[in-house]
PyMOL Python script that loads the backbone (N, CA, C, O; Angstrom):
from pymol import cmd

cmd.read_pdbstr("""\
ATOM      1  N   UNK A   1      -0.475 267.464  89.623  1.00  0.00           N
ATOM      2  CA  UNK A   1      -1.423 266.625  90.333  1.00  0.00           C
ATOM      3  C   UNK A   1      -2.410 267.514  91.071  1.00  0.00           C
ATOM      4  O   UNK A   1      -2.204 268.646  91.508  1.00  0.00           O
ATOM      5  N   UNK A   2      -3.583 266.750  91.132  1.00  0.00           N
ATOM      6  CA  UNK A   2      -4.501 267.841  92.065  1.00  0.00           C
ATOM      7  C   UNK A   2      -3.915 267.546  93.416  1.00  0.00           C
ATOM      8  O   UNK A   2      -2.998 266.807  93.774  1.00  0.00           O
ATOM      9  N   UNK A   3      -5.045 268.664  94.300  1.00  0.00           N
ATOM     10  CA  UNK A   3      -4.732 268.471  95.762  1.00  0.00           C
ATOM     11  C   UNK A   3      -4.955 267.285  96.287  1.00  0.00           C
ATOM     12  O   UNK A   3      -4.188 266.682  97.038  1.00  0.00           O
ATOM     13  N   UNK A   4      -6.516 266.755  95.719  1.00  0.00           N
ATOM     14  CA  UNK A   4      -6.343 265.694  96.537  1.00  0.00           C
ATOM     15  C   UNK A   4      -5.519 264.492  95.944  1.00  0.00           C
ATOM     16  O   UNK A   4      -5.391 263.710  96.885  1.00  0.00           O
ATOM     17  N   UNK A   5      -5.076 264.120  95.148  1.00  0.00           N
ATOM     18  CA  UNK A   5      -3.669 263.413  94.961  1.00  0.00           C
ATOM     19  C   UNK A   5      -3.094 263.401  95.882  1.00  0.00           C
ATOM     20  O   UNK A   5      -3.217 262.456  96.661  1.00  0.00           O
ATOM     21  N   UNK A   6      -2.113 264.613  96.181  1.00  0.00           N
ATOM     22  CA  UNK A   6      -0.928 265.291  96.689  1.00  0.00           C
ATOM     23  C   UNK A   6      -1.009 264.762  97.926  1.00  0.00           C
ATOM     24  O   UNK A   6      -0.046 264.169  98.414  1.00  0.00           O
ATOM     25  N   UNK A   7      -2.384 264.944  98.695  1.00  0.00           N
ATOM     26  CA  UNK A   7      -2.581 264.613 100.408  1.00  0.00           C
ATOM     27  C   UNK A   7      -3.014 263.202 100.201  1.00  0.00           C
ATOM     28  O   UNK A   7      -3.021 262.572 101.259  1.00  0.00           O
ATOM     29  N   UNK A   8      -3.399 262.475  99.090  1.00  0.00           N
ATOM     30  CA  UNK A   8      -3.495 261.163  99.462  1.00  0.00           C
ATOM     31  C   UNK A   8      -2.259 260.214  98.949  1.00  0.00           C
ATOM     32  O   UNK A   8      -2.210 258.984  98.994  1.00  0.00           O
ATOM     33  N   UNK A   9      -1.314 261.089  98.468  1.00  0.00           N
ATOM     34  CA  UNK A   9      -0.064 259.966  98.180  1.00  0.00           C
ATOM     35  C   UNK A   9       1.419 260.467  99.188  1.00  0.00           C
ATOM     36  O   UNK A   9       2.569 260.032  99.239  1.00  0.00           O
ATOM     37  N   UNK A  10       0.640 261.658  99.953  1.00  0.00           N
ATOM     38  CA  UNK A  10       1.692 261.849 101.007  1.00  0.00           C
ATOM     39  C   UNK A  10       1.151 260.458 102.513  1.00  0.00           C
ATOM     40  O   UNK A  10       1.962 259.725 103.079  1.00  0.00           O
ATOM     41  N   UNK A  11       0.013 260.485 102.723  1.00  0.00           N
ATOM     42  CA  UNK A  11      -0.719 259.573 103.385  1.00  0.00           C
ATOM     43  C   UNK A  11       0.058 258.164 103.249  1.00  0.00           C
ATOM     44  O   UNK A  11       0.716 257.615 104.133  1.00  0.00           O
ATOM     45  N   UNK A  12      -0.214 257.627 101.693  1.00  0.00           N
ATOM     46  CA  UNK A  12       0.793 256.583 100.968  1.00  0.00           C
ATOM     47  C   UNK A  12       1.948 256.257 101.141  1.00  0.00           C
ATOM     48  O   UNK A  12       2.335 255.223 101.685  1.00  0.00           O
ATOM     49  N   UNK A  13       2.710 257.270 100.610  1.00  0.00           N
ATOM     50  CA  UNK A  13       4.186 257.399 100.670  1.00  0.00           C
ATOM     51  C   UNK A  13       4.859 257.473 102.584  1.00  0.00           C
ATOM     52  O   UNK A  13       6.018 257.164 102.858  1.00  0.00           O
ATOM     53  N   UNK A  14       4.095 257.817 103.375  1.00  0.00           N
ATOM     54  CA  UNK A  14       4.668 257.842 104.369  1.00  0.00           C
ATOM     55  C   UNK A  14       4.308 256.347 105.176  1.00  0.00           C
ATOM     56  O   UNK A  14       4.922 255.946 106.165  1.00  0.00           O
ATOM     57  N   UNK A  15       3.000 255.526 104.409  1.00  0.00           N
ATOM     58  CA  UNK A  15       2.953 254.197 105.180  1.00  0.00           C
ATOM     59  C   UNK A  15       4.067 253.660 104.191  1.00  0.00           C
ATOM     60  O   UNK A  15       4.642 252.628 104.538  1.00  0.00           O
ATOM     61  N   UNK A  16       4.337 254.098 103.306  1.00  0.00           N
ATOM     62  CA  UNK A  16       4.696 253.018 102.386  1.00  0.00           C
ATOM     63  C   UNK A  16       6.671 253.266 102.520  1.00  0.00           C
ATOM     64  O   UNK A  16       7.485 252.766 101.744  1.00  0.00           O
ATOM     65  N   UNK A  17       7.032 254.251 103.842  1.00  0.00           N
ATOM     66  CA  UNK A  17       7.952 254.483 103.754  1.00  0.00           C
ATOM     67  C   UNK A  17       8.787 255.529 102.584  1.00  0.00           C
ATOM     68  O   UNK A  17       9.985 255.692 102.818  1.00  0.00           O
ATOM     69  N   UNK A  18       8.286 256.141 101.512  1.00  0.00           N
ATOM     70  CA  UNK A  18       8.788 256.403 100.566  1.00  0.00           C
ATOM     71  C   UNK A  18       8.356 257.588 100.483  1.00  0.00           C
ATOM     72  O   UNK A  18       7.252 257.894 100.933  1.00  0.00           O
ATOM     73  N   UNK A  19       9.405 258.708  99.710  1.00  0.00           N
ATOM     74  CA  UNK A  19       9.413 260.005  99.006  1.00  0.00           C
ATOM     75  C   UNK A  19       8.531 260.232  97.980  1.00  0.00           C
ATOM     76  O   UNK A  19       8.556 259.318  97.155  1.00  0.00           O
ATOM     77  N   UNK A  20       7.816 261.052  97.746  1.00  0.00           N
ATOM     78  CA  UNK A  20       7.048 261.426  96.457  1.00  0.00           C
ATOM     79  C   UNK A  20       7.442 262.677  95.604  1.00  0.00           C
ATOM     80  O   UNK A  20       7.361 263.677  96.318  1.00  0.00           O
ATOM     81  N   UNK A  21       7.771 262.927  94.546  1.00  0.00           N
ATOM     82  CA  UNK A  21       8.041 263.557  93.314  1.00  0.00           C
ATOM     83  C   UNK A  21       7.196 264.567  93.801  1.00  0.00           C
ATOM     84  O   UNK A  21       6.063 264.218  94.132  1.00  0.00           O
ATOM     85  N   UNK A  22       7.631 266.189  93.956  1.00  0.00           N
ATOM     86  CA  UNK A  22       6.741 267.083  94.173  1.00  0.00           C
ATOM     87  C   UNK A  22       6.159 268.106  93.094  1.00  0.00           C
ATOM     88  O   UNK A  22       5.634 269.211  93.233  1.00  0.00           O
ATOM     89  N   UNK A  23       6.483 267.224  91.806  1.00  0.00           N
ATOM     90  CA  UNK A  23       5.816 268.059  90.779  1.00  0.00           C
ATOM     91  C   UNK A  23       5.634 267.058  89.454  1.00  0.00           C
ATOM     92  O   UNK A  23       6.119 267.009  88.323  1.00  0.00           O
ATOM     93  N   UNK A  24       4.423 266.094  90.419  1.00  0.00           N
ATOM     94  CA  UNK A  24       4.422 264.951  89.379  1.00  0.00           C
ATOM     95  C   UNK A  24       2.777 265.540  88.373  1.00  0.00           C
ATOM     96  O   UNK A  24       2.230 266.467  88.970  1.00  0.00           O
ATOM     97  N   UNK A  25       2.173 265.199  87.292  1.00  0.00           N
ATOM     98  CA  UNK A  25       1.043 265.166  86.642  1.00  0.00           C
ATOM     99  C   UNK A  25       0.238 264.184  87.019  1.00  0.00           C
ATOM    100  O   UNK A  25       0.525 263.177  87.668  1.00  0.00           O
ATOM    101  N   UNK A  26      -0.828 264.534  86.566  1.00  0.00           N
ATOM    102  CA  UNK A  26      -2.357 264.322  86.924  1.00  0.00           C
ATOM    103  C   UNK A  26      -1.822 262.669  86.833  1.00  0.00           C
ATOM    104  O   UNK A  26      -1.332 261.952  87.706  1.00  0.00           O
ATOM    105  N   UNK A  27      -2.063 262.463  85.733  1.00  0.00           N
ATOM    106  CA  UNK A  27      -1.641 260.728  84.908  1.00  0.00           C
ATOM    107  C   UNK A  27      -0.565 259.993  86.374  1.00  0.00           C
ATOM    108  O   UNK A  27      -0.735 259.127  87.232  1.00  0.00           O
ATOM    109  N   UNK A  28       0.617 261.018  85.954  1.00  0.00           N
ATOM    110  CA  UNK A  28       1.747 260.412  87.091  1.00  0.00           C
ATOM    111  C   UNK A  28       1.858 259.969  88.912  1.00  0.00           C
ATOM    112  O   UNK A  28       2.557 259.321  89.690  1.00  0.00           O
ATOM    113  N   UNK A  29       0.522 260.918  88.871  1.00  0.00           N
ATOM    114  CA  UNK A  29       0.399 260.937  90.365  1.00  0.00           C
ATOM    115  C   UNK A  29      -1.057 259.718  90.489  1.00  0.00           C
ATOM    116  O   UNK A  29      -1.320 259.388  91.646  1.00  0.00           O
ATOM    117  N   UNK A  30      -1.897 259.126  89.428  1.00  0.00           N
ATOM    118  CA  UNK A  30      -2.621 258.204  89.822  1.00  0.00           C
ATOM    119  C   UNK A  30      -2.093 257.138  89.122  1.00  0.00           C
ATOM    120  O   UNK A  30      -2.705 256.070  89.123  1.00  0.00           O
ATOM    121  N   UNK A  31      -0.611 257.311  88.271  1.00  0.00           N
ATOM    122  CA  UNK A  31      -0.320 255.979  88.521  1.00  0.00           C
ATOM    123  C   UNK A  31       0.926 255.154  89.563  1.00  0.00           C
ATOM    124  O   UNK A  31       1.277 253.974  89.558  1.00  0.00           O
ATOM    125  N   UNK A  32       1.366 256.252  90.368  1.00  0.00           N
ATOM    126  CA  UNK A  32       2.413 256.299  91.725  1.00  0.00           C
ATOM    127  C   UNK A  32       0.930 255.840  92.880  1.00  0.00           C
ATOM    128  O   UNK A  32       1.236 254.954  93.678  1.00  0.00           O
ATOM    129  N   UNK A  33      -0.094 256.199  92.963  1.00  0.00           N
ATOM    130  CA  UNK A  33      -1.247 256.137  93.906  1.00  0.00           C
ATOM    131  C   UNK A  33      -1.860 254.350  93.556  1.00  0.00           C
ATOM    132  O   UNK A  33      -2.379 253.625  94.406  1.00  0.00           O
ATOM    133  N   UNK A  34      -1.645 254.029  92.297  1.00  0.00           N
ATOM    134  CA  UNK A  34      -1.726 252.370  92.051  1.00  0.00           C
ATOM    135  C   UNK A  34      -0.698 251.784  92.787  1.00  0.00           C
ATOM    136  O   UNK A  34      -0.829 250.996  93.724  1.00  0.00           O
ATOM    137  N   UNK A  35       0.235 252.177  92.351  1.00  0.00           N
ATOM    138  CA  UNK A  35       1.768 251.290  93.399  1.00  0.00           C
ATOM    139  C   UNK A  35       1.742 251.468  94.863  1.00  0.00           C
ATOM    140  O   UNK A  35       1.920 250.537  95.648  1.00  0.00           O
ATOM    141  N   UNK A  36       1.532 252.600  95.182  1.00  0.00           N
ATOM    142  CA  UNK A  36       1.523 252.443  96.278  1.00  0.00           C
ATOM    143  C   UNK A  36       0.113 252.014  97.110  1.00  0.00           C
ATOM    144  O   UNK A  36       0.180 251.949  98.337  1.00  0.00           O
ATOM    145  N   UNK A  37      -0.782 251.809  96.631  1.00  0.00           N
ATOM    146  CA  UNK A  37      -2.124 251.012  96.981  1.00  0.00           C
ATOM    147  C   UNK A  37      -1.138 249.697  96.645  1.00  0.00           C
ATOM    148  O   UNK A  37      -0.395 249.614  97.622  1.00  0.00           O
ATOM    149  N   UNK A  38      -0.909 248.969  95.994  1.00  0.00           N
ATOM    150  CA  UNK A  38      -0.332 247.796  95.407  1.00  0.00           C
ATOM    151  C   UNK A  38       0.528 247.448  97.139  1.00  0.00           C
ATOM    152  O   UNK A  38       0.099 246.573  97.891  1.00  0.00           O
ATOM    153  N   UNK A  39       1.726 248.311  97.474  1.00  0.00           N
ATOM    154  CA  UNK A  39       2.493 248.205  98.493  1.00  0.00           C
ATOM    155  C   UNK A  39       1.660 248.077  99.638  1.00  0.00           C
ATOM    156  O   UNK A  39       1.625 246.952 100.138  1.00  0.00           O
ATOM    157  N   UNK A  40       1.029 248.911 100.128  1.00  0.00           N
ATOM    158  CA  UNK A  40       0.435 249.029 101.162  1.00  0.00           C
ATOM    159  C   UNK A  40      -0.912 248.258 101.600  1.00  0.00           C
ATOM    160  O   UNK A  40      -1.274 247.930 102.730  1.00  0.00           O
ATOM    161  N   UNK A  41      -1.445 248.099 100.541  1.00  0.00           N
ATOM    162  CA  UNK A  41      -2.802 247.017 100.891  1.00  0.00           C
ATOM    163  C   UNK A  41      -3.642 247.780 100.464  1.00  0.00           C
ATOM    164  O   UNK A  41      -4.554 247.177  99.899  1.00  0.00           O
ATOM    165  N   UNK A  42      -3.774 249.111 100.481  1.00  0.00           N
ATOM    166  CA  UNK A  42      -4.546 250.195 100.645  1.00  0.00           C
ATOM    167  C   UNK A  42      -5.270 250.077  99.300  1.00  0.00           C
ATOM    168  O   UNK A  42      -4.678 250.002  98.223  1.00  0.00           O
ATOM    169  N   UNK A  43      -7.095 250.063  99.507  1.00  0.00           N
ATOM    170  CA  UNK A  43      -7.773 250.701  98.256  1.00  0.00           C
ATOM    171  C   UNK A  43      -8.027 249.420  97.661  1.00  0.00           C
ATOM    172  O   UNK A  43      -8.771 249.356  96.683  1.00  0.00           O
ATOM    173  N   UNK A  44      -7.623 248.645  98.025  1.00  0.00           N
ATOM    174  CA  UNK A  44      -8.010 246.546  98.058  1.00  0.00           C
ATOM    175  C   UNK A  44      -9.525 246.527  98.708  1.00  0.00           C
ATOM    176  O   UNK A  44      -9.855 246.987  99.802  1.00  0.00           O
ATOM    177  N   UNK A  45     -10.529 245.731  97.525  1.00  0.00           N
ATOM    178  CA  UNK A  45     -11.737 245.401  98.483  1.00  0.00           C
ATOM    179  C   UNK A  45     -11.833 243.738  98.832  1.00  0.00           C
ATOM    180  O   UNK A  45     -12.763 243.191  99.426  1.00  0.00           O
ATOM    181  N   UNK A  46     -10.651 243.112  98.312  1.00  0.00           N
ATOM    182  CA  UNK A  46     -10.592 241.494  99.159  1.00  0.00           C
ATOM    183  C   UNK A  46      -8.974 241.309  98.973  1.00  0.00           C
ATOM    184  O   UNK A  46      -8.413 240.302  99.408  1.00  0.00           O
TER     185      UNK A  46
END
""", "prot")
cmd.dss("prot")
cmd.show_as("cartoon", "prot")
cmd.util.cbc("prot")
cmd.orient("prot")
């Protein structure tokens, strides 16, 4: 995953209560960053 992934699904994962995989791929880490937008509200424009 890039960096900014990494610092925006630690951001995620800590509203969202949850651990993140520290050696996830590009693909894997924006589709963990959907779920947890999904959980959190986050990245919703209504």
């Amino acid at each position: 995953m890039t960096g900014a992934q990494e610092s925006y699904l630690d951001t995620l994962a800590s509203e969202a209560g949850e651990e993140i995989e520290p050696e996830l791929t590009k693909a894997e880490a924006s589709k963990r960053i959907d779920e947890l937008q999904d959980k959190t509200g986050r990245g919703r424009s209504g």
